[in-house]
C-alpha positions as CSV (number, residue, x, y, z in Angstrom):
1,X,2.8,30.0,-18.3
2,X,0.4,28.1,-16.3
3,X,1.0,24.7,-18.7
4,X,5.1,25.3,-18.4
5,X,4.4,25.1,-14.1
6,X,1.9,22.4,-14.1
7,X,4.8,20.6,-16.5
8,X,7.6,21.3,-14.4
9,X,5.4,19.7,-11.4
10,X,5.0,17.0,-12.9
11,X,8.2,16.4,-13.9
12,X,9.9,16.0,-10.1
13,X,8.0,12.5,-10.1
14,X,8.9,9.4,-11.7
15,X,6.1,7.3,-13.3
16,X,6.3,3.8,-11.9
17,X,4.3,2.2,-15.4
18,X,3.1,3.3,-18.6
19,X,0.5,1.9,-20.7
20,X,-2.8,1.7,-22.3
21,X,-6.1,2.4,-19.8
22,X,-8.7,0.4,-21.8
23,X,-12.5,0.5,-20.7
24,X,-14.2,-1.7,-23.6
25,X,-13.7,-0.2,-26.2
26,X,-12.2,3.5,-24.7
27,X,-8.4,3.2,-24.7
28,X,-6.0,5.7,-23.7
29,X,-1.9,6.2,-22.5
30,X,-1.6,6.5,-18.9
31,X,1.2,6.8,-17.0
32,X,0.9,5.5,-12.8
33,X,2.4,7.5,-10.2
34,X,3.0,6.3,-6.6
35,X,0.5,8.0,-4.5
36,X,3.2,6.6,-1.3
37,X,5.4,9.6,-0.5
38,X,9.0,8.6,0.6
39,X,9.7,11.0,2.5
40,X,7.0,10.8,4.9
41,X,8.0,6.7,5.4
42,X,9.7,5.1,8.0
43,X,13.4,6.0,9.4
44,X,16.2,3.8,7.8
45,X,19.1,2.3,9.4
46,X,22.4,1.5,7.8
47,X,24.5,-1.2,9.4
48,X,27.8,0.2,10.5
49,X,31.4,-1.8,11.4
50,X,30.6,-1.1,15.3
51,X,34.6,-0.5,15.7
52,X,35.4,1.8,13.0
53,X,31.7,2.9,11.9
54,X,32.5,2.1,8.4
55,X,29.0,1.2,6.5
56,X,28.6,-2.5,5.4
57,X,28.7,-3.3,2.3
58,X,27.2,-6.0,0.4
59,X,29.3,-7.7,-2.8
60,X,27.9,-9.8,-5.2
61,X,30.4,-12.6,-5.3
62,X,30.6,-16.3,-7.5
63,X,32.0,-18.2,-5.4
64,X,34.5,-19.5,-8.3
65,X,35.4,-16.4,-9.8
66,X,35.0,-14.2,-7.0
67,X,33.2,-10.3,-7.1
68,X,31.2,-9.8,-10.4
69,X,30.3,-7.1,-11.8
70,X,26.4,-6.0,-12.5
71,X,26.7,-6.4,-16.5
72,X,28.3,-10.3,-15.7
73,X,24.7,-10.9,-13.9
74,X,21.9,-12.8,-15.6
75,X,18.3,-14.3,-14.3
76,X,18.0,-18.1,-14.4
77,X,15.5,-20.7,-13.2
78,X,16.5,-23.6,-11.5
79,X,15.0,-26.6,-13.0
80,X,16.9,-29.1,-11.1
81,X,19.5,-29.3,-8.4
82,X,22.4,-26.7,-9.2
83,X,21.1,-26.9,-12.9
84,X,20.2,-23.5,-14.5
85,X,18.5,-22.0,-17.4
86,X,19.1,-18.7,-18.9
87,X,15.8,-16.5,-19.4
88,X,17.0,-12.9,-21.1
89,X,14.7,-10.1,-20.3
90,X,13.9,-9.6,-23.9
91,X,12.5,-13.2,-23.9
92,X,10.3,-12.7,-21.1
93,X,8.8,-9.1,-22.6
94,X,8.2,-10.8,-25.8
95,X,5.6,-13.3,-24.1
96,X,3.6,-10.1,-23.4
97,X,1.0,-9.2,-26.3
98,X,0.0,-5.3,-27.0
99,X,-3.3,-6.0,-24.8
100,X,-1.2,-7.9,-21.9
101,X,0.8,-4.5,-21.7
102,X,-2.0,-2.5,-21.3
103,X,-4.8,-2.0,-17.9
104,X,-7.7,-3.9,-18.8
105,X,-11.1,-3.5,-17.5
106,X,-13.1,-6.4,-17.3
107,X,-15.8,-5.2,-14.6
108,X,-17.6,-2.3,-12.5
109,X,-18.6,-2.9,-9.1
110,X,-20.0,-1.3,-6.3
111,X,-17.5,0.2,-4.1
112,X,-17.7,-1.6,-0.7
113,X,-17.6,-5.2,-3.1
114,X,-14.2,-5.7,-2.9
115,X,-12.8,-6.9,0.9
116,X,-10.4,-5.1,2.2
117,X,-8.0,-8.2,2.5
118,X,-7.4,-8.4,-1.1
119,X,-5.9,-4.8,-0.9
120,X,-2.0,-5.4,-1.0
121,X,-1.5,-1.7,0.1
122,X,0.2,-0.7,-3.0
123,X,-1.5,2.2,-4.2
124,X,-1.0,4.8,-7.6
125,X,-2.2,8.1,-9.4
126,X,-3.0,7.4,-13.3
127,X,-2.8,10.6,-15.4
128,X,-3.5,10.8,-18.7
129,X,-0.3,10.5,-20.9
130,X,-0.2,13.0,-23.7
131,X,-2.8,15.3,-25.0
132,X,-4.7,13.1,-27.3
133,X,-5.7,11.1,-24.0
134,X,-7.2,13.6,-22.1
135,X,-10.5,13.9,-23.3
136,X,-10.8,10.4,-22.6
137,X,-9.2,10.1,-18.9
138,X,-12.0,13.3,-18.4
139,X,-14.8,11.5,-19.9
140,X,-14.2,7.9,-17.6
141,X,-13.6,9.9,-14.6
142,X,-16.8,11.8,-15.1
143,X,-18.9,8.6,-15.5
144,X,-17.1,6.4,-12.9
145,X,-17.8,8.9,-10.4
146,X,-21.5,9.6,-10.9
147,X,-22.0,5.8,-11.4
148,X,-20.4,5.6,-7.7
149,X,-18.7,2.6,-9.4
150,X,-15.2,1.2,-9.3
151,X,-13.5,-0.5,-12.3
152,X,-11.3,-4.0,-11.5
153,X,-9.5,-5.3,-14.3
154,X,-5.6,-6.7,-14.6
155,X,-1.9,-5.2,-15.7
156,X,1.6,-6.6,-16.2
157,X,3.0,-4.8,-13.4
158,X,6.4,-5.1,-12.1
159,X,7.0,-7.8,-14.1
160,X,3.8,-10.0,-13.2
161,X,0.4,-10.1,-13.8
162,X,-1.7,-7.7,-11.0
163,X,-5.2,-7.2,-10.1
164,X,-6.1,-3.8,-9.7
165,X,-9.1,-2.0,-8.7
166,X,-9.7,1.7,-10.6
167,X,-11.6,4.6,-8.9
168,X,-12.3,8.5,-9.5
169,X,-11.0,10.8,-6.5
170,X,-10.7,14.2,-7.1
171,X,-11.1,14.3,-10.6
172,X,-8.3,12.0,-10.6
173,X,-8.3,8.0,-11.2
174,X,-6.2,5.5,-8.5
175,X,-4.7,2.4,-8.9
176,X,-4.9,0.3,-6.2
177,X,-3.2,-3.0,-6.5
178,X,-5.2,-6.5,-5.0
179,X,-4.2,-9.4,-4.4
180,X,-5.8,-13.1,-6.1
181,X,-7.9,-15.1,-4.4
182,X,-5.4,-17.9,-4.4
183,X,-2.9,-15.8,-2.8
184,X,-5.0,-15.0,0.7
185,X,-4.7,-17.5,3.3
186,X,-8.3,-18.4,5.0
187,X,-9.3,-17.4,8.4
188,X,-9.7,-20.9,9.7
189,X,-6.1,-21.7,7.9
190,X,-4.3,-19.4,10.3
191,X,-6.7,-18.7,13.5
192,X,-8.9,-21.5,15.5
193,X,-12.1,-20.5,15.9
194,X,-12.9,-19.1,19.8
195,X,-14.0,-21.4,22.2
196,X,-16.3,-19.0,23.3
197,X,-18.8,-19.4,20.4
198,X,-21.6,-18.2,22.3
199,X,-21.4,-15.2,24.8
200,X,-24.1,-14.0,27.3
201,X,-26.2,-11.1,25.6
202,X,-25.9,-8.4,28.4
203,X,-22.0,-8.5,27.3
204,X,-22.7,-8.0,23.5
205,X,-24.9,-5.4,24.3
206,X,-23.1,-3.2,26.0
207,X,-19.9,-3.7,23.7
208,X,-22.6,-2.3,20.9
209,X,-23.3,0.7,23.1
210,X,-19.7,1.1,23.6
211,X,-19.4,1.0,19.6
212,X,-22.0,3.3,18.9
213,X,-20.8,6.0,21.3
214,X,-17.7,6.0,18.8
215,X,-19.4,6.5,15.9
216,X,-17.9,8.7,13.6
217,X,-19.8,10.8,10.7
218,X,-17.1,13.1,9.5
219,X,-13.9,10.4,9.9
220,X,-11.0,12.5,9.0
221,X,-7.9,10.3,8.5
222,X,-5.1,13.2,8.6
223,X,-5.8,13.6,12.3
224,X,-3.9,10.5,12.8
225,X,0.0,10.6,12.5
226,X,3.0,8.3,12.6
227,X,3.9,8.9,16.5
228,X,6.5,6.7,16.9
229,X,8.4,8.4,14.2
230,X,8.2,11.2,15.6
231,X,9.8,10.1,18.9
232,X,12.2,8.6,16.7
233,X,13.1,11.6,15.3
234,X,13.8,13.3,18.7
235,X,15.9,10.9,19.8
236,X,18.2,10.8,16.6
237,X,18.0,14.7,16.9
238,X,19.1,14.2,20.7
239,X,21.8,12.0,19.8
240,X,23.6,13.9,16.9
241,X,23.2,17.3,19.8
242,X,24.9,15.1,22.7
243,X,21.6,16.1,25.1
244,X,20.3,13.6,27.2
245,X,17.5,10.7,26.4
246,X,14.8,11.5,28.1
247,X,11.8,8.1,27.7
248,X,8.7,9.4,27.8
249,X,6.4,8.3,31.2
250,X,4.1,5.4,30.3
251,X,0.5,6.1,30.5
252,X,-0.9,3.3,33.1
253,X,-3.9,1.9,32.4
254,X,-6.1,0.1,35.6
255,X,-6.2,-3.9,35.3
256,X,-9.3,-5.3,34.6
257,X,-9.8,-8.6,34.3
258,X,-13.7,-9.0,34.3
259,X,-14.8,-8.5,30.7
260,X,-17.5,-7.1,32.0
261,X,-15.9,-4.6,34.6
262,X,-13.9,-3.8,31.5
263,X,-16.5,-3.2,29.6
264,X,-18.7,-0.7,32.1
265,X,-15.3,1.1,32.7
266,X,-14.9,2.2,29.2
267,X,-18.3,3.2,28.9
268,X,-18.2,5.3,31.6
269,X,-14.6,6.7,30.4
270,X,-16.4,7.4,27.1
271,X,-19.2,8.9,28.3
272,X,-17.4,11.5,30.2
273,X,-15.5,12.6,27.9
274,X,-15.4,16.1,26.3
275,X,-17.5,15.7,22.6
């Protein structure tokens, strides 16, 4: 009875990709869940016909033959000006090999090796797919998290090759998607460096006190939540009743324009505050 709910749970999400999990020589099916939850994401807007409030919709149209239909659309490449190629789906799955279809390994590293700015914020649940793979899925989530290790390898993924990082939480491995080297733009690329390259050290130490008063041992990241969606909410909410907008007051802060006014006020703001 207990198998037929955990099934039946299961079964309200949609795996996203299926494969092969190999670690060496340790393979295994696994199917990748989205660990984003849609219905906690943002509030959508549909664009409406402002007289009549008709929803606009969007044709595909040639502009020879007019509106086609979704079976009348294939994927080309343009090779040169308004000349196509045909590429068929089937063509371009049959340049993947068995091992290209599959999550390949190729490292462990230590958890804080990776830089945050290769994470492109797309993150999954693997579960072991059938019974046969179980063991396995157990035994690699075992060892991955008493190693205190994190596995980086590469999978076709939404129809190109992805980087992705592996890690045990809960007795349960993650996905996380990266991005390649090649595809992260340089600090210096986008941002000059400051002018200010060298500050006076009463400054910098006091913006280290500041930091250190807002230390955090026990962070807990569910304590934070998506205001502005909420407010978004209400006013949707107060819209759809007919009751009157209401903005919420603006919390004034005092000008500073001393950094180091600035600096002693929010110590002293910190400091009095409530632990």
């Amino acid at each position: 009875m207990a198998t037929k709910k955990k099934d039946r749970a299961k079964s309200k999400h949609r795996a996203s990709w299926k494969g092969n999990s190999s670690f060496g020589l340790v393979s295994f099916p696994v199917q990748a869940f989205n660990a984003h939850n849609p219905e906690q994401s943002d509030i959508h807007f549909h664009q409406l016909h402002a007289t009549c409030h008709r929803r606009i919709h969007y044709e595909k149209v040639c502009p020879i033959h007019g509106e086609v239909s979704k079976d009348e659309i294939v994927s080309g490449y343009e090779y040169s000006k308004g000349k196509y190629v045909d590429v068929e789906p089937e063509e371009l799955d049959a340049l993947r090999t068995e091992t290209e279809r599959s999550l390949t390994i190729d490292a462990f590293v230590e958890p804080d090796s990776i830089d945050p700015i290769y994470f492109d914020g797309r993150m999954y649940y693997l579960a072991p797919d059938g019974p046969v793979a179980e063991e396995r899925y157990t035994v690699i989530v075992e060892a991955l998290d008493r190693e205190g290790r994190r596995g980086v390898g590469q999978v076709v993924f939404s129809g190109k090759d992805q980087l992705a990082l592996v890690r045990p939480d809960q007795r349960v491995l993650q996905m996380a998607m990266l991005n390649y080297a090649a595809e992260i733009r340089r600090p210096r690329e986008v941002v000059a460096a400051a002018r200010h390259a060298h500050v006076g050290g009463r400054k910098v130490q006091l913006a280290q006190t500041l930091i250190r008063s807002w230390i955090t041992r026990d962070f807990d990241f569910a304590a934070y939540e998506d205001r502005y969606r909420e407010k978004l909410k209400e006013l949707i909410d107060a819209k759809v009743e007919g009751r009157e907008i209401v903005a919420p007051e603006e919390e004034e802060r005092p000008e500073v324009v001393n950094l180091m006014d600035a600096l002693k006020k929010e110590h002293l703001a910190r400091a009095c505050r409530p632990s």
